[in-house]
C-alpha positions in Angstrom: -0.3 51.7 -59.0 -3.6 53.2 -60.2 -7.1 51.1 -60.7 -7.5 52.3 -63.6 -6.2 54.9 -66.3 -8.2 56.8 -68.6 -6.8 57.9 -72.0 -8.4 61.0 -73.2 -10.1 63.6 -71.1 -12.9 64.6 -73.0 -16.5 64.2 -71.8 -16.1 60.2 -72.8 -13.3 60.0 -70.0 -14.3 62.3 -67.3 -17.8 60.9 -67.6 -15.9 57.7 -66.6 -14.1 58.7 -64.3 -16.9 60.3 -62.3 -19.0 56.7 -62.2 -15.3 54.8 -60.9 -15.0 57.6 -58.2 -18.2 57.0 -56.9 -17.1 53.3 -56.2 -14.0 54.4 -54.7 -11.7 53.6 -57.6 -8.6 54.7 -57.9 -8.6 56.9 -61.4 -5.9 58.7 -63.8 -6.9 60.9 -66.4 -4.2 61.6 -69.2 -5.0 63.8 -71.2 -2.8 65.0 -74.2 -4.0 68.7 -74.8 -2.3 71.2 -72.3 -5.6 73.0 -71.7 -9.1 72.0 -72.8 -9.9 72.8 -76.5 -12.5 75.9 -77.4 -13.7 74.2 -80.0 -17.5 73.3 -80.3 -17.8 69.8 -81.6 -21.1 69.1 -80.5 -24.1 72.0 -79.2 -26.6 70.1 -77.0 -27.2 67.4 -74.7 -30.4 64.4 -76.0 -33.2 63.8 -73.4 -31.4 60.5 -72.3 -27.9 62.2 -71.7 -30.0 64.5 -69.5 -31.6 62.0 -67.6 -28.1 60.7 -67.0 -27.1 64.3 -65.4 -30.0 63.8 -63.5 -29.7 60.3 -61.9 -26.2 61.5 -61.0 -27.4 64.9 -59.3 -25.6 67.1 -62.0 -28.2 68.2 -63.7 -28.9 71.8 -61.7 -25.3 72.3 -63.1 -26.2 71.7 -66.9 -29.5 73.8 -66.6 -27.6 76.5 -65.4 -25.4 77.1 -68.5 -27.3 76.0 -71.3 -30.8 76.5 -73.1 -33.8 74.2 -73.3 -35.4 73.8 -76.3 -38.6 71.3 -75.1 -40.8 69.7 -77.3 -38.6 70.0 -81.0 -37.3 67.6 -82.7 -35.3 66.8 -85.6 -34.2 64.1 -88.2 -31.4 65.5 -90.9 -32.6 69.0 -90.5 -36.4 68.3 -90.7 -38.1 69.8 -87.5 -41.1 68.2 -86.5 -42.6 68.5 -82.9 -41.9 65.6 -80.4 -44.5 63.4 -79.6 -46.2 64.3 -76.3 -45.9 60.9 -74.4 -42.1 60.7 -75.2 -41.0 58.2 -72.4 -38.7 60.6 -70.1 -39.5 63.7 -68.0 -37.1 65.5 -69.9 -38.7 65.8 -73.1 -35.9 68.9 -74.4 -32.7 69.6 -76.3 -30.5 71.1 -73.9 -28.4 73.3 -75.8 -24.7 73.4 -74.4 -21.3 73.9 -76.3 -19.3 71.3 -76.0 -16.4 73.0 -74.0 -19.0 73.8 -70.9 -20.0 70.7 -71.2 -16.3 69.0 -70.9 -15.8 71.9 -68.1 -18.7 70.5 -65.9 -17.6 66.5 -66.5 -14.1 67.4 -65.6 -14.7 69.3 -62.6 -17.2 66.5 -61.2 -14.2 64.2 -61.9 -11.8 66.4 -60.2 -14.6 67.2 -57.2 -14.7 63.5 -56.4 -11.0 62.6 -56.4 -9.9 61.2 -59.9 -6.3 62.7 -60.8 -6.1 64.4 -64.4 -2.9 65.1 -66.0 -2.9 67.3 -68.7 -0.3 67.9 -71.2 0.3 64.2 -70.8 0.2 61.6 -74.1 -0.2 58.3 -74.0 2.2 56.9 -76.1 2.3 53.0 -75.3 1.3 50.3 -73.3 1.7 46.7 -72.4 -0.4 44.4 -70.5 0.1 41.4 -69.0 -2.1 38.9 -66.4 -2.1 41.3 -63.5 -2.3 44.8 -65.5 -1.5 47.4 -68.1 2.3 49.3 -68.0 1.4 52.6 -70.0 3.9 55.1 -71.7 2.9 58.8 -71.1 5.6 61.5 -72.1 8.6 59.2 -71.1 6.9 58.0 -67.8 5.7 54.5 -67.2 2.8 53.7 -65.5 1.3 51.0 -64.1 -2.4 50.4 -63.4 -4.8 47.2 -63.3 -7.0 48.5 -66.0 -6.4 50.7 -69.3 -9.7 52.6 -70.9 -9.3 54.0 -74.1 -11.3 57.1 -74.9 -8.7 59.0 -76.7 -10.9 59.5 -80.6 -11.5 58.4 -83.3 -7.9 58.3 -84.3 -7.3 56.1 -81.0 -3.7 55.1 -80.4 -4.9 52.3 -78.1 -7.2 51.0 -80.3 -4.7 50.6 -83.4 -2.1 49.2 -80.8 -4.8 46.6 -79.6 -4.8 45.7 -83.0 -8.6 46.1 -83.0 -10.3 46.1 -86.8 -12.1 49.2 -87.2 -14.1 48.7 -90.2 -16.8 50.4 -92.3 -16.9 53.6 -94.6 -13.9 56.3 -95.0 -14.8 60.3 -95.8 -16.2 60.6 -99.0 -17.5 64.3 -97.4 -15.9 66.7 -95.3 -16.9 69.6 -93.8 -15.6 72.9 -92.4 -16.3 74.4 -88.9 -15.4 77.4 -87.5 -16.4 80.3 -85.3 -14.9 83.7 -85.9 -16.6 87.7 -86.6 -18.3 88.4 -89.4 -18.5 91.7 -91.1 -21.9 91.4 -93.0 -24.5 92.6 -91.0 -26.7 89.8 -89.6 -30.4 90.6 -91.7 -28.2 90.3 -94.6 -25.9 87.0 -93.4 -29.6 85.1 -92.6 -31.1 86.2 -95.8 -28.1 84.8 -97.9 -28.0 81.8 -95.7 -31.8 80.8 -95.9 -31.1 80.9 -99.7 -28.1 79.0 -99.9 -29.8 76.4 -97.3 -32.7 76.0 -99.9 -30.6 73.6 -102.0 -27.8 73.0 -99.9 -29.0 71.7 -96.0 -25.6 71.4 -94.9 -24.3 74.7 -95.1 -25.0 77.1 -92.3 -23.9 80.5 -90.7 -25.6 81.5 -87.4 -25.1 83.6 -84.5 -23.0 82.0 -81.7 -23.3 84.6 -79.0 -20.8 87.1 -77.6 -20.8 88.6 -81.5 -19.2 85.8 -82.5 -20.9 83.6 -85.8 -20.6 79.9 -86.6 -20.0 78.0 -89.8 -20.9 75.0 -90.8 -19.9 74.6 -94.8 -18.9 71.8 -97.2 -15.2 71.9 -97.9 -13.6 71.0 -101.8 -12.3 67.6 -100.9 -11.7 65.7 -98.0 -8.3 65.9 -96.1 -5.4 63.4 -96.6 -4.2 64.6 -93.3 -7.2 65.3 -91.0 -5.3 65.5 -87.9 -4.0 69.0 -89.7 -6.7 72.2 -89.0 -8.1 73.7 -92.2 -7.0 77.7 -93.0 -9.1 81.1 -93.3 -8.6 80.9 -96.6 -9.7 77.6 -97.3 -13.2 78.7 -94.9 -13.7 82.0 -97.2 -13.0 80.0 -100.6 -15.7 77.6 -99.7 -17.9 80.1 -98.3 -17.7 81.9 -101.7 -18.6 79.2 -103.8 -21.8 77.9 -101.7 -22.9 81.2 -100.6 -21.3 84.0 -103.3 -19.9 85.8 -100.2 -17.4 85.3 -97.2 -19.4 87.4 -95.2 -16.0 89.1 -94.3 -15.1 86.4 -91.9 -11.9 87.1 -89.9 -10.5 86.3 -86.1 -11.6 82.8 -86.2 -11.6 81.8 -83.0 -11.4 77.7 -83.8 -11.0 75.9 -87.0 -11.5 72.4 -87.4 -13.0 69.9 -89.4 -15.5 67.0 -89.6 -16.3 63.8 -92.6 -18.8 61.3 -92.6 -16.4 58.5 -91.9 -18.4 56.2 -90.3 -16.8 53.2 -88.4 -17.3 50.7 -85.9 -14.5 48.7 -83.4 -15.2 45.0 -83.7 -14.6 44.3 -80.5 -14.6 47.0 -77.1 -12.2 45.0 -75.0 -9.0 43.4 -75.4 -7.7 41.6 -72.2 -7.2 44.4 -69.8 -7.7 47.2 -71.8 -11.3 48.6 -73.0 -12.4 51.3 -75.6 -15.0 53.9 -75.1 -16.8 56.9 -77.0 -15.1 57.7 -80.5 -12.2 55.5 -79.8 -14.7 52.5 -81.0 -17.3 54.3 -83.4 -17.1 57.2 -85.7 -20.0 58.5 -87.6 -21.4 61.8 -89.5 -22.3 64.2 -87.1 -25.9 64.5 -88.0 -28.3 64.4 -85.1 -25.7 65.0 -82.5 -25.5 61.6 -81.0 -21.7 61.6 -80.7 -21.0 63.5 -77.6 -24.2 61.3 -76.2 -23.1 58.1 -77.5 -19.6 58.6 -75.7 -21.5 59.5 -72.5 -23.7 56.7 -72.1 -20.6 54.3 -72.9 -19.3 55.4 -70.0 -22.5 55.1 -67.6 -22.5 51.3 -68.7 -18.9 50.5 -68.2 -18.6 52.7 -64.9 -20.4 50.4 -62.8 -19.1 47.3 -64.0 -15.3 48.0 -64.2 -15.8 49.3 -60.7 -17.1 46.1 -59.4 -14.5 43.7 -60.9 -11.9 46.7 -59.4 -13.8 46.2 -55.8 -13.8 42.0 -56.3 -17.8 41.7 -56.3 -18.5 41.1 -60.0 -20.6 38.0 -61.4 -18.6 36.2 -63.9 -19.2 38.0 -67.0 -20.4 41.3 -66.3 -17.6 42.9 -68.2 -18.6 41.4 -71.4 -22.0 43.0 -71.2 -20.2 45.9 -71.8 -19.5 44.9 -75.4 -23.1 43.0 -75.6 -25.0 46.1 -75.1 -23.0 49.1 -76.1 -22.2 47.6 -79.7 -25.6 47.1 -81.3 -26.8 50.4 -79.4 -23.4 52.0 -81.6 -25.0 49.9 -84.5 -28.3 51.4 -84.6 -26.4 55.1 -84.2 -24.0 54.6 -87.5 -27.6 53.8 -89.2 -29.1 56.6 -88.6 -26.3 58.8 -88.6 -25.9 57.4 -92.4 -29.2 57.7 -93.2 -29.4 61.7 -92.3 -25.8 62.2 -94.2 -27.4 61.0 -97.3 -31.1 62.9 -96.6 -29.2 66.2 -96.6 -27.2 65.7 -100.0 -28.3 68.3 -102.7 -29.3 65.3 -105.2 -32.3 65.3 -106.5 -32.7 61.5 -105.5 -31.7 61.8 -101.6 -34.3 65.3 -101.6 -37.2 63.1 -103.0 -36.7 60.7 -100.0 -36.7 63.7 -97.5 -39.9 65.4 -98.5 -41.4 61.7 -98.2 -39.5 61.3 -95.1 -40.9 64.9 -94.0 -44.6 63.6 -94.9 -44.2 61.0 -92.8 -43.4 62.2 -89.6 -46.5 63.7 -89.2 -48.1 60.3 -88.2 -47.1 59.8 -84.7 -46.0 56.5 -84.5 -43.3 57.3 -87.3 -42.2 60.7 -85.2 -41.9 58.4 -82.1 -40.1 56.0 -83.6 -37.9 58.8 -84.7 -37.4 60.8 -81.8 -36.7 57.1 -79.6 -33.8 56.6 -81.8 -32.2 60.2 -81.8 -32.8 60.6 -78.2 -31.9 56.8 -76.8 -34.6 57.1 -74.7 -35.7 54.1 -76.7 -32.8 51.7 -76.2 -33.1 48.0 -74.4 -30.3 45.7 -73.6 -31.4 41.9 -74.2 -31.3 40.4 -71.1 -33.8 37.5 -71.8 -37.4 37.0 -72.2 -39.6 39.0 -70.0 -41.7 42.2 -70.1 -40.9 45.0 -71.9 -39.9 47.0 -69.8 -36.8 44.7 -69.1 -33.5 46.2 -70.1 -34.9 49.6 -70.9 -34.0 52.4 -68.1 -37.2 53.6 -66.3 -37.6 57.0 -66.4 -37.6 58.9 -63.8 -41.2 58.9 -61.7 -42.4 60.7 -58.3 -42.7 58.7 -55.3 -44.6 59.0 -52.4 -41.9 60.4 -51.1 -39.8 61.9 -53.5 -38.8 61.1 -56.9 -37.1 58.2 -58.7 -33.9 60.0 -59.3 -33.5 61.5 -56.2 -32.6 57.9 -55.5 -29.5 56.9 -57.7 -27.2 59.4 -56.6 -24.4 57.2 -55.4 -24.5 54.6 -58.7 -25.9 51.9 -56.9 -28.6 49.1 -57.4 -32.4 50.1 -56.6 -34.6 47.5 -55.5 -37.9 49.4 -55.7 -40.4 47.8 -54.2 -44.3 48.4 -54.1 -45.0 45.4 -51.9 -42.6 46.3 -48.4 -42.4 42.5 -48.4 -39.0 41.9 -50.6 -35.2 41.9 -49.2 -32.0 42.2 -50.7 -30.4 41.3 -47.6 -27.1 40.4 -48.5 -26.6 42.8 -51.0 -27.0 45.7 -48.9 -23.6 47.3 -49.6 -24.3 47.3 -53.4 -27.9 47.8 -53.2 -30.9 50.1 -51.6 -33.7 48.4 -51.0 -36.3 51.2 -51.2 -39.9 50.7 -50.3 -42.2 53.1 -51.6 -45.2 53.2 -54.6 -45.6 55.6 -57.9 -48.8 56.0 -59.1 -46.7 55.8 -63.0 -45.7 52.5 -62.0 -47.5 49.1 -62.7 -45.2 46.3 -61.4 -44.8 45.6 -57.9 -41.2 46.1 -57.4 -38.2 46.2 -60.1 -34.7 45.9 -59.5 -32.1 48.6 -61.4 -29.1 48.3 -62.2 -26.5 51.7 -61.2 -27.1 52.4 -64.9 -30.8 52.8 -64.4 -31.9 50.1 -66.5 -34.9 47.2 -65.6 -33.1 43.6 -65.1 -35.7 42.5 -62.6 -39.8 42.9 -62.8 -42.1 40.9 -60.2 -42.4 39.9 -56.7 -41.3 36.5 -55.7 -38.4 36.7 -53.4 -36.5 33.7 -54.8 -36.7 34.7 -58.5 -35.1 38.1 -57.1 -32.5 36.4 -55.3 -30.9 34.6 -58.6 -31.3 38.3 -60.5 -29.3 40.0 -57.6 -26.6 37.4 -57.9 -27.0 37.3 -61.5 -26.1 41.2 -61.7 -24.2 41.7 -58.5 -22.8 39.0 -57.7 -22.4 36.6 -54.4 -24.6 37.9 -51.3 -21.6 38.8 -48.7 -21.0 35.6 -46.0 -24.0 34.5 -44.1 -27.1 36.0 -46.2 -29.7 34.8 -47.9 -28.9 33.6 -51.2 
């Protein structure tokens, strides 16, 4: 019997798996595709996804194999710089396709000890008081907790029964990478043209002399799950653009819409949904892969400590409490971009005021916060602001902040040297140290990185230690 199974091994899943392992959960991946898929459904990481990779010592990896792109950002194809006092030290894109980015998350999983079974479908479940039986290819399975992060078109969220309501594809797009036989002057000069009155459309260079093709297709699929044809890439090619460019050996074809849902609910008994499995949204901005990420670095923690018996009634729902409005806020923005980039002449009125405005900073920030998530606080009552935002990461007198949350535990960081978390030692660090960059005299993290304590009064700490990590073990302070 298993701790938990994952279903779906994309970056969702074996971003989840990673945070279980490192609380000695006991993980299985299934995963339906036999090997992982080429295709590049997203291109970059966002500065908080980053910061992620970086609290969990991965991100050397990352840097290695992708491209930073610091200081640009964007809002439904406008490019306007970011503001200088973004709140994270990793104000950059980091550009990555998608595949070396489920490459990296998958061998982190594999590196510390979850199982992944590929080639291996869910195809049922049933759960009961003590667990979840799932189907997989004819097996049966038995774990104590079921995760869902199997797509949009989740089969444990439609067996959950969970409502999954908002707007169906009224636009679908076509996206491909293949060769090209027009040379590439002439390619950008048609495409600049074409982009003039038409923002989403786009052929580009996608290294190893390979292009990629972003264009409109004529309707939207009844059967999505089915890949579009060549011919169906070239046809719309030559009605946007005149030309196919010669297109041929496509290496991928797929498609995307700007369905745009949201799960009512992200848990149902033992079983929980993560990443596209309980949102779906227009591509625009890239907060997909990112969204489906930081899902996971909330629930991680908290699944693992109701697996290891140690969590405070309720932490599980904070799952749903926090994650949902931050998917909210996403599907908004997301919208808002799908409609600035429509041809009209309504929607291109909007985005030249839009583009006006982001030259006052306070706009840009506002902006670049939302795209980014480096903006995003969870409620967890009244209090400074800084409570419920993630603190980015700061230098110490000895060392750095992030240096520090390897493992995926709580931080007590505290300025004074006078504060204990005794009791909570084997859940918590108790770090004494001081940052120049930071004002209050100690806060306590959460393994997630954000704020849910600020001050220095030892009792007030106590409750928000219990609060968040439940009863100090036998014979501490309380």
């Amino acid at each position: 019997m298993f701790d938990v199974i994952i279903s779906g091994g994309g970056p969702t899943g074996m971003m989840l798996a990673s945070e279980l392992r490192l609380h000695g959960v006991d993980v299985l991946v299934l995963e339906k595709d036999a090997e992982p898929t080429q295709a590049v459904r997203s291109l970059g990481l966002h500065p908080r996804s980053i910061e992620i990779m970086d609290q969990r010592g991965l991100l050397d990896r990352f840097l290695g194999e992708g491209q930073q792109y610091p200081g640009v950002g964007r809002f439904a194809g406008i490019d306007k710089p970011l503001p200088a006092d973004l709140d994270t030290a990793h104000a950059y894109i980091l550009g990555i396709p998608q595949p070396v980015t489920d490459r990296l998350l998958a061998e982190r999983a594999v590196e510390l000890g979850a199982e992944v079974r590929r080639g291996c479908e869910v195809t049922g479940f049933e759960q009961d008081g003590d667990g979840v039986t799932v189907e997989a290819d004819g097996t049966r399975l038995r774990a104590s907790w079921l995760v869902g992060c199997d797509g949009g078109r989740s089969l444990v969220r439609r067996r959950l029964g969970i409502g999954f309501p908002g707007d169906p594809a009224t636009t679908e797009w076509i996206h491909s990478e293949m060769e090209v036989t027009t040379p590439p002057d002439e390619l950008a000069a048609v495409v600049n043209e074409v982009r003039k009155t038409h923002r989403g459309f786009g052929v580009g260079p996608a290294g190893n002399g390979l292009f990629r093709a972003v264009v409109p297709a004529a309707s939207v699929a009844e059967d999505r799950s089915v890949p579009p044809t060549l011919e169906e890439l070239r046809t719309q090619l030559r009605a946007h653009a005149g030309t196919d460019f010669g297109v041929n050996s496509p290496r991928w074809i797929t498609r995307f819409s700007d369905a745009t849902r949201l799960a009512e609910q992200y848990r149902a008994g033992r079983v929980f949904l993560a990443g596209d499995a309980a949102h779906v949204h227009p591509p625009l901005g890239g907060q997909g892969l990112n969204l489906g990420i930081q899902d996971s670095f909330n629930l991680g923690w908290k699944l693992a400590a109701e697996v290891n018996g140690w969590a405070p009634e309720g932490l599980l729902d904070t799952y749903f409490s926090e994650r949902h409005p931050v998917a909210a806020d996403v599907l908004t923005i997301t919208r808002a971009q799908s409609e600035l980039i429509s041809p009209e002449p309504g929607p291109q009125a909007v985005r030249r005021l839009l583009a006006e405005l982001m030259e006052f900073d306070d706009v840009s920030r506002f902006l670049a916060e939302r795209i980014s998530s480096t903006g995003v606080r969870y409620d967890l009552g009244e209090g400074p602001a800084l409570l419920g935002r993630r603190l980015r990461d700061i230098p110490l007198s000895r060392g750095r902040l992030y240096e520090l949350t390897r493992e995926g535990r709580g931080l007590l960081l505290d300025q004074t040297g006078k504060l204990s978390a005794a009791g909570w030692t084997d859940r918590v660090d108790h770090v004494a140290d001081t940052s120049a960059e930071l004002d209050p005299p100690a806060v306590l993290l959460r393994p997630d990185g954000h704020v849910a304590w600020i001050g220095e009064d030892q009792e007030d700490l106590f409750g928000h230690l219990k609060r968040w990590f439940g009863a100090a073990s036998e014979g501490a302070a309380s």
